[in-house]
DOMIBA-155400 format. One line per 2 residues: number of its first residue (from 1); their letters; for each residue x, y, z of N, C-alpha, C, O. Coordinates in steps of 0.2 Angstrom, whole numbers. Each point is the difference from the previous one (the first is absolute). Layout:
# DOMIBA-155400
NUM = a = X/Y/Z/X/Y/Z/X/Y/Z/X/Y/Z; ...
This chain:
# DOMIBA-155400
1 = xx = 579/465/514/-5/-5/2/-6/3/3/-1/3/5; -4/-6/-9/-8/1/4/-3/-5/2/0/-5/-3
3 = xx = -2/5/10/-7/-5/6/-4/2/-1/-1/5/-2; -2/-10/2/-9/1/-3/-3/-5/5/-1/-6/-1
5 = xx = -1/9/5/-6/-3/5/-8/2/-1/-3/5/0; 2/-12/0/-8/-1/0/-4/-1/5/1/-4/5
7 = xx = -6/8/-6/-6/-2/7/-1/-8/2/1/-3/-6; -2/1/9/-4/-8/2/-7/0/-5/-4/5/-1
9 = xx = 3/-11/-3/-5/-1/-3/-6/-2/3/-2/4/4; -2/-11/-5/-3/-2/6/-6/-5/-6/0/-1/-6
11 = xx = -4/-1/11/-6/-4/-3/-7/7/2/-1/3/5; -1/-5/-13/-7/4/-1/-6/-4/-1/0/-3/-5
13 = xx = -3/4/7/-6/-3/-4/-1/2/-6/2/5/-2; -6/-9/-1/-4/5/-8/-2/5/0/-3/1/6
15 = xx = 3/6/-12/-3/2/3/3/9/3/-2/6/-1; 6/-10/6/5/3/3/6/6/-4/3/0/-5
17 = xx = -3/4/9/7/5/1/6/-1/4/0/-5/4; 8/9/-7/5/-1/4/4/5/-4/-1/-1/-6
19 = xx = 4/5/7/4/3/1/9/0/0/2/2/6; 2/-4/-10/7/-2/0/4/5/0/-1/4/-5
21 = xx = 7/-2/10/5/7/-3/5/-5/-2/0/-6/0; 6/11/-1/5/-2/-4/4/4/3/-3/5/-2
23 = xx = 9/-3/7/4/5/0/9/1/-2/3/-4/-2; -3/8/2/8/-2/-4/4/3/5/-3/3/5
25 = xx = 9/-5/-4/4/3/6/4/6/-2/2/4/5; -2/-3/-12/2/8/0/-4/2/-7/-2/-4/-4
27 = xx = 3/13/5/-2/2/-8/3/-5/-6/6/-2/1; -9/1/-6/0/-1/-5/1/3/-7/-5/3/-1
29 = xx = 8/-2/-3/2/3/-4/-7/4/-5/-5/-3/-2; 6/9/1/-7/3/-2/-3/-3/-6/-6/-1/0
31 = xx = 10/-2/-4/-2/-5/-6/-2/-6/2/5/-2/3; -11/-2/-3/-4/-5/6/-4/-5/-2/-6/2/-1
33 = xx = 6/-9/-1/-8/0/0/-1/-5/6/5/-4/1; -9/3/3/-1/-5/8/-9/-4/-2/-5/2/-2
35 = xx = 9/-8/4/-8/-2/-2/0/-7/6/3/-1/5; -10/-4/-9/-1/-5/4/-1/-6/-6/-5/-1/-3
37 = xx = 10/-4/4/0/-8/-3/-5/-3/7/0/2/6; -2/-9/-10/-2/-5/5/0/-6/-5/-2/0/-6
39 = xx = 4/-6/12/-1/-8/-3/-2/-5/2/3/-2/5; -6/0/-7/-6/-5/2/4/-6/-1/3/-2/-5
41 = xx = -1/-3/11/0/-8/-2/-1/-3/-7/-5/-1/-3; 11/0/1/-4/-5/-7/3/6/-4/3/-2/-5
43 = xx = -3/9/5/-2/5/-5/7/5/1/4/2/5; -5/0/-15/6/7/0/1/5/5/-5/4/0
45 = xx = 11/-1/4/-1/7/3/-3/6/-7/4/1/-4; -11/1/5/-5/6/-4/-1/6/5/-1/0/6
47 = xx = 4/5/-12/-1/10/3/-7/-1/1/-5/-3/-3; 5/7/10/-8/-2/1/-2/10/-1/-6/3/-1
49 = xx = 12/1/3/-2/7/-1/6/4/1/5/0/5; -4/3/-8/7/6/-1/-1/8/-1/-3/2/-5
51 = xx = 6/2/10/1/6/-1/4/4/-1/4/-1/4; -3/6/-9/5/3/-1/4/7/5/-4/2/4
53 = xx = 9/2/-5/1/5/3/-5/6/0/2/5/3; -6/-5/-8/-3/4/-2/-6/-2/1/-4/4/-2
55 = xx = 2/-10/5/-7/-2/1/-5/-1/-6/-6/2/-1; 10/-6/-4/-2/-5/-6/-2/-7/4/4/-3/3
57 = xx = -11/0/-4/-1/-5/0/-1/-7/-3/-3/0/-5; 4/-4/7/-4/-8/-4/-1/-3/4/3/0/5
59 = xx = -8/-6/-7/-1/-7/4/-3/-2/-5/-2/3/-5; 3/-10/8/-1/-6/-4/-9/-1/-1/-5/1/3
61 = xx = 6/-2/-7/-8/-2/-2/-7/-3/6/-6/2/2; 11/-5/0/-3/-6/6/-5/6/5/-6/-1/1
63 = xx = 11/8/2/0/2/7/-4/4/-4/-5/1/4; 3/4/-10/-1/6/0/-7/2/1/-4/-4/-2
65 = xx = 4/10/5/-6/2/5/-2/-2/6/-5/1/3; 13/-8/-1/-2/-2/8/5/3/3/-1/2/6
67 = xx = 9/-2/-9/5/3/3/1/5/-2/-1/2/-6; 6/3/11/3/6/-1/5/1/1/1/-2/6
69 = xx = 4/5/-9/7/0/3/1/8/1/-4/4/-3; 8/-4/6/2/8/3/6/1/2/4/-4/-1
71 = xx = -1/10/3/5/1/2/3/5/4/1/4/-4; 2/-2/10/3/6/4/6/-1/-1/3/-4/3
73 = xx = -1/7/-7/8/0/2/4/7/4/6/2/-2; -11/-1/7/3/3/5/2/-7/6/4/0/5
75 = xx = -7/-5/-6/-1/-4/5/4/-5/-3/0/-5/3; 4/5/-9/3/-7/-5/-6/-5/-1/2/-5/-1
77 = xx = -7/6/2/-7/-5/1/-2/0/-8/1/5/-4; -3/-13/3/-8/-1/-7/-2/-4/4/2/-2/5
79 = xx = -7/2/-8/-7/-3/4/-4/-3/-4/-2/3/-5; -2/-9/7/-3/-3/-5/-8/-1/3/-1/-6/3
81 = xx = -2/9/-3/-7/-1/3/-8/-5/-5/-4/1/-5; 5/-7/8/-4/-4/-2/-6/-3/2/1/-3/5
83 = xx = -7/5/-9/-7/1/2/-2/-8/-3/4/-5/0; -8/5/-1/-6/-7/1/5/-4/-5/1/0/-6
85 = xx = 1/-3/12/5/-6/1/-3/-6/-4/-5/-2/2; 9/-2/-7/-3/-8/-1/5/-4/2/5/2/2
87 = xx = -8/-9/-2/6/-5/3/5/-1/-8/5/-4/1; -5/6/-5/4/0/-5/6/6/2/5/1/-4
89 = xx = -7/3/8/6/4/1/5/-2/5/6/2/2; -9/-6/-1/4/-4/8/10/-1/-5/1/-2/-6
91 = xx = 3/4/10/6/-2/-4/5/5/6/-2/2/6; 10/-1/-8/4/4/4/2/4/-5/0/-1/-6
93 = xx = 0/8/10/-1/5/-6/8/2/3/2/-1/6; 1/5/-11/6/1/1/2/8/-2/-1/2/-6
95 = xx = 3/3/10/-1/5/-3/6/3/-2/5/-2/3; -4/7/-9/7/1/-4/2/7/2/-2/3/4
97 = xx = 10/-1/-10/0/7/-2/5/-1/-4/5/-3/2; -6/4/-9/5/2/-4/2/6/1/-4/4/-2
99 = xx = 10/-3/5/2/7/-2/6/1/-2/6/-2/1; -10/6/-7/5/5/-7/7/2/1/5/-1/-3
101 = xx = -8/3/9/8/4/1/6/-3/1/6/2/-2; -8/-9/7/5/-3/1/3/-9/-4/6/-3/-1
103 = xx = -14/1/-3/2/-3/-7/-2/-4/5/1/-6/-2; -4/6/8/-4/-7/3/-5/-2/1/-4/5/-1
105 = xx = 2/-12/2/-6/-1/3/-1/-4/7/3/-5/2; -8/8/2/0/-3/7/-6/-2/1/-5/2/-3
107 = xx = 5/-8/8/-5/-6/3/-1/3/6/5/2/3; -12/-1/0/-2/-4/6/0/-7/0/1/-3/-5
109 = xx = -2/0/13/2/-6/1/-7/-3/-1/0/-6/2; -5/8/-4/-6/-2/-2/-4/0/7/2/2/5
111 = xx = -9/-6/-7/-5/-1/5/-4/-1/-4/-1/3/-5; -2/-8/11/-7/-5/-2/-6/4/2/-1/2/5
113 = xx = -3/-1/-13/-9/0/3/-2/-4/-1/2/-3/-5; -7/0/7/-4/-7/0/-7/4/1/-2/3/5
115 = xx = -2/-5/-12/-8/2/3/-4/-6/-2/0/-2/-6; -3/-1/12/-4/-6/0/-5/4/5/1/5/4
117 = x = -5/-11/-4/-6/2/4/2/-4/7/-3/0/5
């Protein structure tokens, strides 16, 4: 079994940056991919950015060239750093990990960004 704790979100203005980690409670199996969903009221849970063990990227259309996903796995940390914030990004973002090895997938317990003025 993996825990996956996430940073506190928060309210941004437009505009705005924030910074979300993800930590795992233990190593991970080296086969991996760790990303970030979020869900908007009203709307689908959508990947918003996923990385692999190897440090293969994607994101969604919406985010690309405002977020960057990353990752230490000295530290079981991904990180999702997001720059000029819209109020359409506003939703709770959930962070994951498939991992290969063990044939699972694991939730953080989510958190709220809220970017309004």
């Amino acid at each position: 079994q993996v825990q996956l704790v996430e940073s506190r979100g928060g309210l941004v203005q437009p505009g705005g940056s924030l910074r979300l980690s993800c930590a795992a409670s233990r190593t991970i199996s080296s086969i991996n991919v760790r990303g970030w969903y979020r869900q908007a009221p009203g709307e689908q849970r959508e990947l918003v950015a996923s990385i692999t063990s190897i440090g293969a990227t994607t994101y969604a259309d919406s985010v690309k060239g405002r977020f960057t996903i990353s990752r230490d796995d000295s530290k079981h940390t991904v990180y999702l750093q997001m720059n000029s914030l819209k109020p359409e990004d506003t939703a709770v973002y959930y962070c994951y990990v498939d991992d290969y090895g063990l044939g699972s997938t694991y939730w953080g317990q989510g958190t709220q960004v809220t970017v309004s003025s």
